[in-house]
PyMOL Python script that loads the backbone (N, CA, C, O; Angstrom):
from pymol import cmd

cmd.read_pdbstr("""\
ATOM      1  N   UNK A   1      17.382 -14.972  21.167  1.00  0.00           N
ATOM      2  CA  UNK A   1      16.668 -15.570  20.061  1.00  0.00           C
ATOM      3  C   UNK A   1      16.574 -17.065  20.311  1.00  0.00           C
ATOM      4  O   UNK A   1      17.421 -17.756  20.879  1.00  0.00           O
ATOM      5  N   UNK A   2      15.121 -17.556  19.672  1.00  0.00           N
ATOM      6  CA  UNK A   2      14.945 -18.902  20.261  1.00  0.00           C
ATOM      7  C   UNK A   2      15.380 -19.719  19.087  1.00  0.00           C
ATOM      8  O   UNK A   2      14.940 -19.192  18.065  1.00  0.00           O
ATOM      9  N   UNK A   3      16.140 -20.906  18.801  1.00  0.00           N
ATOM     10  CA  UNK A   3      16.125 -21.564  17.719  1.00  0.00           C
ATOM     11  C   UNK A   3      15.218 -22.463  17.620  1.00  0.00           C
ATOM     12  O   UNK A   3      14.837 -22.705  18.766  1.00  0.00           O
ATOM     13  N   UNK A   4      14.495 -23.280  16.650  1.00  0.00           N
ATOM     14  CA  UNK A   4      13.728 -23.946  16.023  1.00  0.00           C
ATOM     15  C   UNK A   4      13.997 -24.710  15.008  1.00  0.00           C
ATOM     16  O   UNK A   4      14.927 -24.292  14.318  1.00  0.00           O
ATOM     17  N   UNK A   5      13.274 -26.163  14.504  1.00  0.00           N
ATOM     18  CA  UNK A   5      13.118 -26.702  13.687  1.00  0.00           C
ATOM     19  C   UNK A   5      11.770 -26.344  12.648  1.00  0.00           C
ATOM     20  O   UNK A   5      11.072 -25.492  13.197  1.00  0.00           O
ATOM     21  N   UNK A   6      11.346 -26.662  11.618  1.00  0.00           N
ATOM     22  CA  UNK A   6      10.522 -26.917  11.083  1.00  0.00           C
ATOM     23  C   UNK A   6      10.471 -27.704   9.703  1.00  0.00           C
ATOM     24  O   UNK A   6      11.464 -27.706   8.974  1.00  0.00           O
ATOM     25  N   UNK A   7       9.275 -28.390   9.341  1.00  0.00           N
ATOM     26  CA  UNK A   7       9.585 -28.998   8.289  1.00  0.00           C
ATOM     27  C   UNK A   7       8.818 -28.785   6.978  1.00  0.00           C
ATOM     28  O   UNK A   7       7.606 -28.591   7.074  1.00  0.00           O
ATOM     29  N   UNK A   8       9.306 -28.798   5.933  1.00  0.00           N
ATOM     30  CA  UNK A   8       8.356 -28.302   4.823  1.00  0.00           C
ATOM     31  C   UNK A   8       8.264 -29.319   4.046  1.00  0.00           C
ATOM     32  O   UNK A   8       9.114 -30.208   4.017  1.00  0.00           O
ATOM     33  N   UNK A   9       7.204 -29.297   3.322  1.00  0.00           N
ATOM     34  CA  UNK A   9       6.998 -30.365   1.713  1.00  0.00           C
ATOM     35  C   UNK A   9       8.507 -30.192   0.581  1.00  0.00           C
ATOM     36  O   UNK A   9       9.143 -29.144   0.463  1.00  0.00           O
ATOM     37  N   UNK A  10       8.681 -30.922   0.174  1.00  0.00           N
ATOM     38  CA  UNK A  10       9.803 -30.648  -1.132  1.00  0.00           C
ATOM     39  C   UNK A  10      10.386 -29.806  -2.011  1.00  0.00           C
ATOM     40  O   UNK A  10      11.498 -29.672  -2.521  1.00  0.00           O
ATOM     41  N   UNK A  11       8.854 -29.035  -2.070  1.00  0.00           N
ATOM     42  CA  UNK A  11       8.173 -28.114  -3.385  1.00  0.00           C
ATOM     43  C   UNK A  11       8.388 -26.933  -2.590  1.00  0.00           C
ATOM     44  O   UNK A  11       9.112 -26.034  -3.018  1.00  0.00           O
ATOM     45  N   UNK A  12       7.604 -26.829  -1.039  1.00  0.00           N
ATOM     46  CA  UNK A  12       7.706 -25.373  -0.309  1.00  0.00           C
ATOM     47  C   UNK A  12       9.107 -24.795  -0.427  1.00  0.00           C
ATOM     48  O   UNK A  12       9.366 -23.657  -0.817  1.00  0.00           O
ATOM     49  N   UNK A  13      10.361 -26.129   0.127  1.00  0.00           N
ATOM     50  CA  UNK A  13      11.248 -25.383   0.744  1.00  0.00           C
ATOM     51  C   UNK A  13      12.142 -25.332  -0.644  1.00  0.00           C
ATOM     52  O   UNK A  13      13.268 -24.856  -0.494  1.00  0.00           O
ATOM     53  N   UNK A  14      11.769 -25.784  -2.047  1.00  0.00           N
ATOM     54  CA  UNK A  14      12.701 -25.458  -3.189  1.00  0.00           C
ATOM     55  C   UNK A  14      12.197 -24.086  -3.170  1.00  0.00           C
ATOM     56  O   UNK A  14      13.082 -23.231  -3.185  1.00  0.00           O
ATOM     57  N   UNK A  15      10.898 -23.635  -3.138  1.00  0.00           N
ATOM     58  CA  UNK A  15      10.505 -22.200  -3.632  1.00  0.00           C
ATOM     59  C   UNK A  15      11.253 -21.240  -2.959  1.00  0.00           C
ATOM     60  O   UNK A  15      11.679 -20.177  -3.411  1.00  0.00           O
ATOM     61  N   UNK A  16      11.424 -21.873  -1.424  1.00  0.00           N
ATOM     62  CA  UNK A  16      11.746 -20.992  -0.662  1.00  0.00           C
ATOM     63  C   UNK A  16      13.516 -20.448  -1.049  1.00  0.00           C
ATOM     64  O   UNK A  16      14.107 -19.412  -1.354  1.00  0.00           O
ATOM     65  N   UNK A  17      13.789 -21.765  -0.819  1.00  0.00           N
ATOM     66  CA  UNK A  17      15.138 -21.704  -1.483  1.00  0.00           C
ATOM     67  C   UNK A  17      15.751 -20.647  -2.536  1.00  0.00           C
ATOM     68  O   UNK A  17      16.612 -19.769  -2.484  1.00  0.00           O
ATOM     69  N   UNK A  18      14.807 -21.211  -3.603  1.00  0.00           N
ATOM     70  CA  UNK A  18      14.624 -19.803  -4.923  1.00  0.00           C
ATOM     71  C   UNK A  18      14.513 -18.231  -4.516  1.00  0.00           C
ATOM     72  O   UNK A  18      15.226 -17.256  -4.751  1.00  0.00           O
ATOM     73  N   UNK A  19      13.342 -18.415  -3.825  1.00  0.00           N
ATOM     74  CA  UNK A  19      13.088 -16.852  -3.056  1.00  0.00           C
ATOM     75  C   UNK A  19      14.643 -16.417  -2.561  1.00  0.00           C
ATOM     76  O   UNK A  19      15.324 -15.516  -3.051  1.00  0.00           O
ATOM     77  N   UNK A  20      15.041 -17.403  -1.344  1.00  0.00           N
ATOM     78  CA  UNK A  20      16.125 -16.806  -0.951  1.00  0.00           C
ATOM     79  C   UNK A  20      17.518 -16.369  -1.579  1.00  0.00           C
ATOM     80  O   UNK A  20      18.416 -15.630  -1.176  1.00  0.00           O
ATOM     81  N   UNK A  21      17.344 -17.082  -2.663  1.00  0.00           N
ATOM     82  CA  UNK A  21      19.016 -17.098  -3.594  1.00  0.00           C
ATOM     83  C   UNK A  21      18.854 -15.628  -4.079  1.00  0.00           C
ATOM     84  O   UNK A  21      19.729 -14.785  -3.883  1.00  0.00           O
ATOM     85  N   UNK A  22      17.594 -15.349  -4.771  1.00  0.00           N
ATOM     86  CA  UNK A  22      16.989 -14.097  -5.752  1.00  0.00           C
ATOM     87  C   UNK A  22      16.679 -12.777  -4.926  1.00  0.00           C
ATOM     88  O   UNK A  22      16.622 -11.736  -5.580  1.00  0.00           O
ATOM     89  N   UNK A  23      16.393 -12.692  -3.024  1.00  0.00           N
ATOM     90  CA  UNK A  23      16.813 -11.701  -2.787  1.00  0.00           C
ATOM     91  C   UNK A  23      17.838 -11.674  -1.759  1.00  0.00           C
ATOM     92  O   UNK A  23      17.897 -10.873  -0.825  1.00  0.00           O
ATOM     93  N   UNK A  24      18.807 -12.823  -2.071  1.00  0.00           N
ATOM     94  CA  UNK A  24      19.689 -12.848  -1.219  1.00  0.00           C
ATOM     95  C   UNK A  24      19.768 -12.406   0.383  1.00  0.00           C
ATOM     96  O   UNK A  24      20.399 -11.502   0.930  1.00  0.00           O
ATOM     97  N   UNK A  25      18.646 -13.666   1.035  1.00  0.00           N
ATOM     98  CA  UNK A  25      18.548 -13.557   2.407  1.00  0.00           C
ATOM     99  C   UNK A  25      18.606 -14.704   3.012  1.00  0.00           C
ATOM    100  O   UNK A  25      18.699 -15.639   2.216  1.00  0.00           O
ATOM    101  N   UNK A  26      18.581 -15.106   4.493  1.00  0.00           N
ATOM    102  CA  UNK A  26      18.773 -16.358   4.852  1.00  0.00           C
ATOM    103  C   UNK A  26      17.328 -17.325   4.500  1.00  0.00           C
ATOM    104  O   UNK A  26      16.341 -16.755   4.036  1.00  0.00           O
ATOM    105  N   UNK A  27      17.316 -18.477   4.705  1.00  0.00           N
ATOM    106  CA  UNK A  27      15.708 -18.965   4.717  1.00  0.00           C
ATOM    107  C   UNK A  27      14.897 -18.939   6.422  1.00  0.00           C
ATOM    108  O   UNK A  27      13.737 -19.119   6.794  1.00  0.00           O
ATOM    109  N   UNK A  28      16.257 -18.601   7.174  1.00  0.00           N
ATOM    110  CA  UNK A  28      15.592 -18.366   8.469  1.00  0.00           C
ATOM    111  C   UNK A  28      14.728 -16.641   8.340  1.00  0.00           C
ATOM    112  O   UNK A  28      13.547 -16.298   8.389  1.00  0.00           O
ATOM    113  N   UNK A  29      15.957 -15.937   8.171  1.00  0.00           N
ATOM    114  CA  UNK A  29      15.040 -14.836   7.793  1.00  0.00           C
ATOM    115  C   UNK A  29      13.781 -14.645   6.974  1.00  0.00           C
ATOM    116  O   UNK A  29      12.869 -13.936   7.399  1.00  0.00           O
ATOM    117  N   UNK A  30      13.716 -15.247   5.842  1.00  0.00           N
ATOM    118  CA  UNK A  30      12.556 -15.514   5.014  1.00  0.00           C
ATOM    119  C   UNK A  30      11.048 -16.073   6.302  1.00  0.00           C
ATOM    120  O   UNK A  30       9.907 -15.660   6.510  1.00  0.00           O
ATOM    121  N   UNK A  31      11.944 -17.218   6.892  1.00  0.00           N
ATOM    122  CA  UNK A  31      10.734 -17.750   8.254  1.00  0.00           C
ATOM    123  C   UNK A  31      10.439 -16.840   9.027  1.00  0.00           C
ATOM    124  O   UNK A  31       9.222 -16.875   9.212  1.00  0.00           O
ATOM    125  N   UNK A  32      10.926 -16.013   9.596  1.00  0.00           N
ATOM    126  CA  UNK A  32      10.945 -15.312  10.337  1.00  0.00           C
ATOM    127  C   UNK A  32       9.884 -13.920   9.834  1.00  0.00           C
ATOM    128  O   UNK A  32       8.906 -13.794  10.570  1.00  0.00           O
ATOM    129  N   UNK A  33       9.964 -13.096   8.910  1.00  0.00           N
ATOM    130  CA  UNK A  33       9.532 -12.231   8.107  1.00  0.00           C
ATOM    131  C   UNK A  33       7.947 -13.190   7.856  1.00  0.00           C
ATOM    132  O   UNK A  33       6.937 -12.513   8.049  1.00  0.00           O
ATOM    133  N   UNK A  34       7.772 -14.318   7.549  1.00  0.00           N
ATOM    134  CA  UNK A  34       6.650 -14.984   7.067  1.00  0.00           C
ATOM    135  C   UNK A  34       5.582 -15.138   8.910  1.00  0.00           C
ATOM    136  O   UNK A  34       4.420 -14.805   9.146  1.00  0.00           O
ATOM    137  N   UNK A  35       6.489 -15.676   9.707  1.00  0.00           N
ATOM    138  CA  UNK A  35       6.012 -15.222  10.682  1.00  0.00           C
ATOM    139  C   UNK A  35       5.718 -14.029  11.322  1.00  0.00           C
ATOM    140  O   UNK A  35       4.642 -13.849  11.891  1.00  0.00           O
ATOM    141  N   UNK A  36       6.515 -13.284  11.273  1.00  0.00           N
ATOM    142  CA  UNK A  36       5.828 -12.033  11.667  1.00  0.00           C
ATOM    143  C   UNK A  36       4.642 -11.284  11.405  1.00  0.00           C
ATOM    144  O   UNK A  36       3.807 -10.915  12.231  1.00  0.00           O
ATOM    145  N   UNK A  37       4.653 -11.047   9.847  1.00  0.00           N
ATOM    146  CA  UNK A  37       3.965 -11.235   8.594  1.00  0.00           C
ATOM    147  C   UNK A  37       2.290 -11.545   9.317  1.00  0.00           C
ATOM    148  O   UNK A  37       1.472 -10.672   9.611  1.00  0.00           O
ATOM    149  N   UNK A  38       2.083 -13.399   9.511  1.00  0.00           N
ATOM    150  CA  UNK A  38       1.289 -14.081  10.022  1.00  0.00           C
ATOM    151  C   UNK A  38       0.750 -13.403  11.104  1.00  0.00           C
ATOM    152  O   UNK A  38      -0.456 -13.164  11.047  1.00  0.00           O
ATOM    153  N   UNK A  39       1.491 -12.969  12.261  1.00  0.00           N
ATOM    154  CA  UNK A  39       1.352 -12.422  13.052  1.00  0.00           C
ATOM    155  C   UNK A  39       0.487 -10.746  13.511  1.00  0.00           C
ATOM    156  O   UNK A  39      -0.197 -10.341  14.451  1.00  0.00           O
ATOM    157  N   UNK A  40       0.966 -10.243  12.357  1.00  0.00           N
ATOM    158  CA  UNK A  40       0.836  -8.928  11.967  1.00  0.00           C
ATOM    159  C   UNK A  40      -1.324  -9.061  11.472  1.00  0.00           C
ATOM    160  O   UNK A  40      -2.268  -8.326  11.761  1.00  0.00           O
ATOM    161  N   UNK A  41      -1.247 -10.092  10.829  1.00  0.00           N
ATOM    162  CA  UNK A  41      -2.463 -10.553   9.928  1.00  0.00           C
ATOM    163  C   UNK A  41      -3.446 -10.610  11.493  1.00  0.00           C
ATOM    164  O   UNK A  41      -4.272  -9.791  11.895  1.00  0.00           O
ATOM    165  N   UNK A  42      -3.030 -11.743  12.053  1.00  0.00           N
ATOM    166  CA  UNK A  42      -4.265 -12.305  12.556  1.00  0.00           C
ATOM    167  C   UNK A  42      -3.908 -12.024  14.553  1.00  0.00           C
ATOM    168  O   UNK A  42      -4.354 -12.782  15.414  1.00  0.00           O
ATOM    169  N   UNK A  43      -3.033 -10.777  14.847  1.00  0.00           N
ATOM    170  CA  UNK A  43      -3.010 -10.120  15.822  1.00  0.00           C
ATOM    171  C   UNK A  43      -3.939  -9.709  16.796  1.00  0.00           C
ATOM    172  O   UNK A  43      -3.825  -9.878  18.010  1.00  0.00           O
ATOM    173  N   UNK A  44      -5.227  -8.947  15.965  1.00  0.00           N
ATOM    174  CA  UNK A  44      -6.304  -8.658  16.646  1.00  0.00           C
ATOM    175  C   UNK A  44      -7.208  -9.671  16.620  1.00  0.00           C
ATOM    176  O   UNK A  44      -8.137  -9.587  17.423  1.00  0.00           O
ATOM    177  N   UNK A  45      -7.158 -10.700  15.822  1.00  0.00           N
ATOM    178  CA  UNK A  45      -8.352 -11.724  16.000  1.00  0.00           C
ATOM    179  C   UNK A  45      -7.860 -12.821  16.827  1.00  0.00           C
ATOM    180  O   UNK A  45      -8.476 -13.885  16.889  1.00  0.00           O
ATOM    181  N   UNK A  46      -6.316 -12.519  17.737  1.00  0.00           N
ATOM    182  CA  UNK A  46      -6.010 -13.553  18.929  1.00  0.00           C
ATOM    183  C   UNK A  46      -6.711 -12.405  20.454  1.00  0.00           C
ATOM    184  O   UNK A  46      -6.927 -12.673  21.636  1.00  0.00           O
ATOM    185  N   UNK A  47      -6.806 -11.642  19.966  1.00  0.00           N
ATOM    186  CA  UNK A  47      -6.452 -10.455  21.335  1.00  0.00           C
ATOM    187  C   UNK A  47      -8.347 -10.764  21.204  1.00  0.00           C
ATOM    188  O   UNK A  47      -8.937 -10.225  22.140  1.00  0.00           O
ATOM    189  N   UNK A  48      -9.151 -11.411  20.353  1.00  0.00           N
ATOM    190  CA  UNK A  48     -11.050 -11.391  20.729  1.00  0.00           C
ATOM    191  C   UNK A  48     -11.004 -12.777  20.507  1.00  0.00           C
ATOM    192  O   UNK A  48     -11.606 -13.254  19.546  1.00  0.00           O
ATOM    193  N   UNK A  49     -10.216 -13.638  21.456  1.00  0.00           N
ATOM    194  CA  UNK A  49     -10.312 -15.200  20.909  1.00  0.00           C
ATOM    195  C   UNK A  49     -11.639 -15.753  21.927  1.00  0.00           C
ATOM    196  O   UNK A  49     -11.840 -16.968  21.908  1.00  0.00           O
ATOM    197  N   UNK A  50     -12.217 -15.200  22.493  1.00  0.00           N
ATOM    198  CA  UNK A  50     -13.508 -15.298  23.441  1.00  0.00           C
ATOM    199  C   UNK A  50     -14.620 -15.246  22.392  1.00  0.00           C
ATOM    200  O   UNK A  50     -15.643 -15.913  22.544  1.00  0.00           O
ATOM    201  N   UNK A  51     -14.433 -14.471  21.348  1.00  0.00           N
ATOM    202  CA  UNK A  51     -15.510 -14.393  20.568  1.00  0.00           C
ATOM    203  C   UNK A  51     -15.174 -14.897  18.992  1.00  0.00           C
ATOM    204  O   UNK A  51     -15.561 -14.402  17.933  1.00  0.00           O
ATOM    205  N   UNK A  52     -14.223 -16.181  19.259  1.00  0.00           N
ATOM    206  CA  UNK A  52     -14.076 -16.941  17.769  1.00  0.00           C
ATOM    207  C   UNK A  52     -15.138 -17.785  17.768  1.00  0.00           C
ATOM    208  O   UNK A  52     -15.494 -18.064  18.912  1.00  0.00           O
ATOM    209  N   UNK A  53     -15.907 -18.402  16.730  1.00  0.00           N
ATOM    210  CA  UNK A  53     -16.884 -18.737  16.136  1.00  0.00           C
ATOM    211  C   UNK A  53     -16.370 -20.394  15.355  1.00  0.00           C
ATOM    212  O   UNK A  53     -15.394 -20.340  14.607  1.00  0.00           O
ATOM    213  N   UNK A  54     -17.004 -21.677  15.556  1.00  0.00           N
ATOM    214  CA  UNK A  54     -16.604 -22.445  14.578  1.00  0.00           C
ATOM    215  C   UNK A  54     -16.996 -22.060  13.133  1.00  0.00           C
ATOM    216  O   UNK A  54     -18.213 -21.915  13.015  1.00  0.00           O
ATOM    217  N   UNK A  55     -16.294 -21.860  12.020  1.00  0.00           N
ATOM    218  CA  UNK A  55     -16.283 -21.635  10.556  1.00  0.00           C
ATOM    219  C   UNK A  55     -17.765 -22.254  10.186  1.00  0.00           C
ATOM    220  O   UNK A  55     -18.154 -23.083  11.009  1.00  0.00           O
ATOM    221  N   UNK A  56     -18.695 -21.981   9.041  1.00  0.00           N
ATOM    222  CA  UNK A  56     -19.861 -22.499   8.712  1.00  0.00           C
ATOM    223  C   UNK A  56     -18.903 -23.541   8.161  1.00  0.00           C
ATOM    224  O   UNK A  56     -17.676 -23.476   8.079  1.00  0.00           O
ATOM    225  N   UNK A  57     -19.754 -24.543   7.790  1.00  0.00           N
ATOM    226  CA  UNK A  57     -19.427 -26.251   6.612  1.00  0.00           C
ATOM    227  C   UNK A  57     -19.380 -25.606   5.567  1.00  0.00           C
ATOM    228  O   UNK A  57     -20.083 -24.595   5.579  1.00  0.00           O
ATOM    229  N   UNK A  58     -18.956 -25.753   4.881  1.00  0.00           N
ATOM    230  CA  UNK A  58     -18.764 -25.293   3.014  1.00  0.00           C
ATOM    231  C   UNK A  58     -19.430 -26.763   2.156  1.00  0.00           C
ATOM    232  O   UNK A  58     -19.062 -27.937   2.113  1.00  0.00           O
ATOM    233  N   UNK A  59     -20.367 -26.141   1.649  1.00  0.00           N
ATOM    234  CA  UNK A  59     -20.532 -27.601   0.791  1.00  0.00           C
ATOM    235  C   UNK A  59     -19.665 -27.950  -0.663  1.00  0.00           C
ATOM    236  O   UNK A  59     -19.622 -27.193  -1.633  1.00  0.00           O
ATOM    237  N   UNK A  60     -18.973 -29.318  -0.558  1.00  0.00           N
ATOM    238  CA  UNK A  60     -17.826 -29.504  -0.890  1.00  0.00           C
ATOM    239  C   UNK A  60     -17.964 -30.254  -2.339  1.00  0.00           C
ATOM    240  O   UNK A  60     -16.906 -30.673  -2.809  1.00  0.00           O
ATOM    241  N   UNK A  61     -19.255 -30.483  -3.153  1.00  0.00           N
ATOM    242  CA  UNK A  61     -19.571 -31.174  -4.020  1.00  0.00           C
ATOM    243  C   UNK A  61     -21.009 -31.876  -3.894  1.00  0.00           C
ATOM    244  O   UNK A  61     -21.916 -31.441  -3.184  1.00  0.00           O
ATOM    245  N   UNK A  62     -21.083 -33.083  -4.730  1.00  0.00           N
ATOM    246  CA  UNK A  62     -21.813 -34.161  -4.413  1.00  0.00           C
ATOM    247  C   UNK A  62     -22.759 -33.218  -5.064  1.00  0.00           C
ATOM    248  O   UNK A  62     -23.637 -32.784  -4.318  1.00  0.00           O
ATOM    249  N   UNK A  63     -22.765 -32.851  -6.167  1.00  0.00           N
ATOM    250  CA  UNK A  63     -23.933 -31.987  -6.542  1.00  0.00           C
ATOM    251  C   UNK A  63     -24.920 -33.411  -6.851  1.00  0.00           C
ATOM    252  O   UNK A  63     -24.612 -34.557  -7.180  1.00  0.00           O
ATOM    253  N   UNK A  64     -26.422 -32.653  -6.539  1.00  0.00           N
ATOM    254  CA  UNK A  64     -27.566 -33.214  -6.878  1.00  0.00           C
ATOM    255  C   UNK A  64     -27.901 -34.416  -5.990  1.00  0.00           C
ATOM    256  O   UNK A  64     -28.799 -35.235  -6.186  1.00  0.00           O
ATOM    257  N   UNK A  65     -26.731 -34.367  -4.645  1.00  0.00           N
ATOM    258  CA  UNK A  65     -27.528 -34.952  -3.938  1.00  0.00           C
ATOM    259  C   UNK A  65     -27.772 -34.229  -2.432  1.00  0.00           C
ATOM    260  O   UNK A  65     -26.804 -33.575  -2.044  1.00  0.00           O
ATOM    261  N   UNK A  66     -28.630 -34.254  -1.775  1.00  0.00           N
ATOM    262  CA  UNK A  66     -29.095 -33.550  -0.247  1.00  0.00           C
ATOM    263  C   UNK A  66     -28.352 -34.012   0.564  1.00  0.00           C
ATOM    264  O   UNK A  66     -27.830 -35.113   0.391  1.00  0.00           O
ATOM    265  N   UNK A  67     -28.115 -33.189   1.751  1.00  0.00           N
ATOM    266  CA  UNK A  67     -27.119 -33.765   3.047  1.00  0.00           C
ATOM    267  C   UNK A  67     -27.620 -35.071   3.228  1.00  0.00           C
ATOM    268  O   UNK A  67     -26.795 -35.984   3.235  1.00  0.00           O
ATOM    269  N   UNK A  68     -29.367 -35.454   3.444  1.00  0.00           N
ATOM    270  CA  UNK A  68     -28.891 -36.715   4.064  1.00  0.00           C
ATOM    271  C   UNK A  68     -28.887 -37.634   2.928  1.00  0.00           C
ATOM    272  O   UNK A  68     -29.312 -38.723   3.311  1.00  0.00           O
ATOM    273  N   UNK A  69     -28.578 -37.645   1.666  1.00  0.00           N
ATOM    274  CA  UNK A  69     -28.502 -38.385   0.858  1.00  0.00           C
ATOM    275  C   UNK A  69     -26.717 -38.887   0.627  1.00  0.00           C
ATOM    276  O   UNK A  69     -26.423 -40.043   0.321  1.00  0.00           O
ATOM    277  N   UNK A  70     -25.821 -37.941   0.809  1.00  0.00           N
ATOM    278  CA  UNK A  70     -24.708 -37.655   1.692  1.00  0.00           C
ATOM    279  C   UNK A  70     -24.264 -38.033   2.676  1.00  0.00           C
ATOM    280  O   UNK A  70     -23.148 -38.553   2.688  1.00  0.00           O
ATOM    281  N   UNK A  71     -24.692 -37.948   3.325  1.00  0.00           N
ATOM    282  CA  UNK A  71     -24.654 -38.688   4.998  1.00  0.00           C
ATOM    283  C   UNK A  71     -24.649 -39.874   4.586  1.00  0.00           C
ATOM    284  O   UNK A  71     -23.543 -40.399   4.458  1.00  0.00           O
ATOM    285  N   UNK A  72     -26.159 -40.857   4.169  1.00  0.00           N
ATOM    286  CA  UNK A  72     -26.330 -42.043   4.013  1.00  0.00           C
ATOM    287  C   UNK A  72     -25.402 -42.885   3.111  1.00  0.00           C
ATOM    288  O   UNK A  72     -25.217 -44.099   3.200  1.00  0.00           O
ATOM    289  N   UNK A  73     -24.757 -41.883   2.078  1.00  0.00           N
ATOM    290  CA  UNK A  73     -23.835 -42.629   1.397  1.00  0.00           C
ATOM    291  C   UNK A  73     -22.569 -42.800   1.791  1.00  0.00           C
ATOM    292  O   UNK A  73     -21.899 -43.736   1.356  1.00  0.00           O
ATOM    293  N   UNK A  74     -21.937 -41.627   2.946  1.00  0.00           N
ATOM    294  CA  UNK A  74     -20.796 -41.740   3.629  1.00  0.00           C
ATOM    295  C   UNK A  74     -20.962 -43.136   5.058  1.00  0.00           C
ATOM    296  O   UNK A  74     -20.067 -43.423   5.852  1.00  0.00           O
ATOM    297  N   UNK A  75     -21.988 -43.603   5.012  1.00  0.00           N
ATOM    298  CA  UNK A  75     -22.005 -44.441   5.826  1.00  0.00           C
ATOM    299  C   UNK A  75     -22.349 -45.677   5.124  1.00  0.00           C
ATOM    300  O   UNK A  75     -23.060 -46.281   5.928  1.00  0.00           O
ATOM    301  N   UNK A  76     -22.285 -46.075   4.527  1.00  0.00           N
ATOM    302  CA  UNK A  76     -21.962 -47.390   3.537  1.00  0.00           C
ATOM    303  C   UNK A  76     -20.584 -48.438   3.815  1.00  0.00           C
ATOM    304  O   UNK A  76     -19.421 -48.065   3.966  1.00  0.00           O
ATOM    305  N   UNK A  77     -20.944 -49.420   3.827  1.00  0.00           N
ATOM    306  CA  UNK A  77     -19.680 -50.455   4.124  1.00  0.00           C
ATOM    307  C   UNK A  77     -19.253 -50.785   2.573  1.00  0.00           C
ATOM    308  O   UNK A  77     -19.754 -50.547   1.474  1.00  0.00           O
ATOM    309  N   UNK A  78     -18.220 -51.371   2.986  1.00  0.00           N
ATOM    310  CA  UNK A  78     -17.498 -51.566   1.743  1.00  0.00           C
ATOM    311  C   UNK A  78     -18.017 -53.008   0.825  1.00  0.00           C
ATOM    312  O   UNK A  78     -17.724 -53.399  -0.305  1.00  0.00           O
ATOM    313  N   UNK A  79     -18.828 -53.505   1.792  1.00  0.00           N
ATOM    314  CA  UNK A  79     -19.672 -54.583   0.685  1.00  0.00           C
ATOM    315  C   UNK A  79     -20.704 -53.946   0.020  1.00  0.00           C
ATOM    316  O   UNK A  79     -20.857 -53.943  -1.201  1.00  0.00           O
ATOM    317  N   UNK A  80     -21.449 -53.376   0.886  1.00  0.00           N
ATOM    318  CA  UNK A  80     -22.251 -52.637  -0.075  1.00  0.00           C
ATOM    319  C   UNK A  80     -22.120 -51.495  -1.154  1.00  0.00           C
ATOM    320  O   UNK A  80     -22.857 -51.220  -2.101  1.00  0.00           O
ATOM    321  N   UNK A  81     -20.861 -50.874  -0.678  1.00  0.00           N
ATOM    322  CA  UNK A  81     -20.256 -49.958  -1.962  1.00  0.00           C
ATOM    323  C   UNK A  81     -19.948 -50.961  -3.207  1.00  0.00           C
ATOM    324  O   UNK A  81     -20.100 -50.648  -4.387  1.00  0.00           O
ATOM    325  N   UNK A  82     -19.416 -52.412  -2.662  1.00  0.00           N
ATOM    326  CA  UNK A  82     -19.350 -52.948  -4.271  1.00  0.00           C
ATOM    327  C   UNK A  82     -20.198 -53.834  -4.834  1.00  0.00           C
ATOM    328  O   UNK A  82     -19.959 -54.602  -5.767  1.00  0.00           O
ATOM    329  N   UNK A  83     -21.350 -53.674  -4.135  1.00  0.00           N
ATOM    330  CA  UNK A  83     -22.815 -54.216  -4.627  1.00  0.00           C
ATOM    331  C   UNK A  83     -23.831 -53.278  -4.760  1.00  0.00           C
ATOM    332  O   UNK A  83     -25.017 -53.560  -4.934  1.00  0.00           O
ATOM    333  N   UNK A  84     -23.269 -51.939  -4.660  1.00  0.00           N
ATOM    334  CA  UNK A  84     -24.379 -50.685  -5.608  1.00  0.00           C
ATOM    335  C   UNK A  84     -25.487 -50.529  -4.411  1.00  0.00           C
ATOM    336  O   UNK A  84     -26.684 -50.633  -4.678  1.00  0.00           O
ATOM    337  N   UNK A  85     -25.079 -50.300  -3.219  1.00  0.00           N
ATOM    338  CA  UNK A  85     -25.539 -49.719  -1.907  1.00  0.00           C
ATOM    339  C   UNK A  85     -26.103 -50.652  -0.935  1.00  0.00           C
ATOM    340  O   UNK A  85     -25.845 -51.852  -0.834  1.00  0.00           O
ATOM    341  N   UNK A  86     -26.811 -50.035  -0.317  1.00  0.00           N
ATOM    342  CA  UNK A  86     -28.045 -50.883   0.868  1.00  0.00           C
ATOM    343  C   UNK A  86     -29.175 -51.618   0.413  1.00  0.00           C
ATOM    344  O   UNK A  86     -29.965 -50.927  -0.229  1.00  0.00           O
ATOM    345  N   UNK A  87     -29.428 -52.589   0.528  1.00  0.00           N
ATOM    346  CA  UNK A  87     -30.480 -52.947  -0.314  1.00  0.00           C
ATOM    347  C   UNK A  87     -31.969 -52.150  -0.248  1.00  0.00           C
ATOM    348  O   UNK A  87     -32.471 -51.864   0.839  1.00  0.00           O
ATOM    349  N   UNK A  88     -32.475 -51.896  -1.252  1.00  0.00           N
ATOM    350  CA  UNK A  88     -34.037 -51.018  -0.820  1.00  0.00           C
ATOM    351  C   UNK A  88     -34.587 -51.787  -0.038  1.00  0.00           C
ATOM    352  O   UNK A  88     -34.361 -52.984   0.139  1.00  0.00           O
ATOM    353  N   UNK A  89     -35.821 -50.671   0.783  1.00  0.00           N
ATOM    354  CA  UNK A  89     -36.864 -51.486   1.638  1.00  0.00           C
ATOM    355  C   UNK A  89     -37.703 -50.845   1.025  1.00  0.00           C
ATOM    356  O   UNK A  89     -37.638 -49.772   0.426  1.00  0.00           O
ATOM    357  N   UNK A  90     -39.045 -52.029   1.318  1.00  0.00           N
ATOM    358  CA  UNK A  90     -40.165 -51.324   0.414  1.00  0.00           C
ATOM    359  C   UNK A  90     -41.021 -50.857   1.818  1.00  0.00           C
ATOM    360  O   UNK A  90     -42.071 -50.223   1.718  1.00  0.00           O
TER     361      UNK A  90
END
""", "prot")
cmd.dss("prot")
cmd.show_as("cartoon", "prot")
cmd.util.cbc("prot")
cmd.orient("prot")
């Protein structure tokens, strides 16, 4: 057996903690079971990793405005963010 570190947020490893007190198991075991678990899940989609795909974009908000209206506003400097954009051209 290989040993390991890992590190969790505050919140993960109290839950985990909890989990472990309530069915009285180690938290390595708990890791271990969560890995396997993981493993078990996404097994066959390592064994066709020739035919993984980048994920589509999810559009994430910004309602009512268009990608490149989006775009153009993610590219704004910070003077012009606090002078209410780019100046128009006519």
């Amino acid at each position: 057996m290989t040993r390991t570190q890992i590190q969790l947020p505050d919140e993960v490893y109290a839950r985990a903690k909890r989990l472990c007190q309530a069915r009285e198991i180690s938290l390595a075991e708990l890791a271990r079971r969560g890995v396997e678990h993981i493993l078990s899940v996404y097994s066959s989609a390592a064994a066709s990793a020739d035919e993984w795909h980048l994920p589509k974009p999810r559009d994430l908000g910004w309602k009512g405005l268009t990608h490149a209206q989006v775009k153009e506003e993610a590219q704004l400097t910070a003077g012009e963010l606090r002078h209410g954009g780019k100046p128009k051209r006519h």
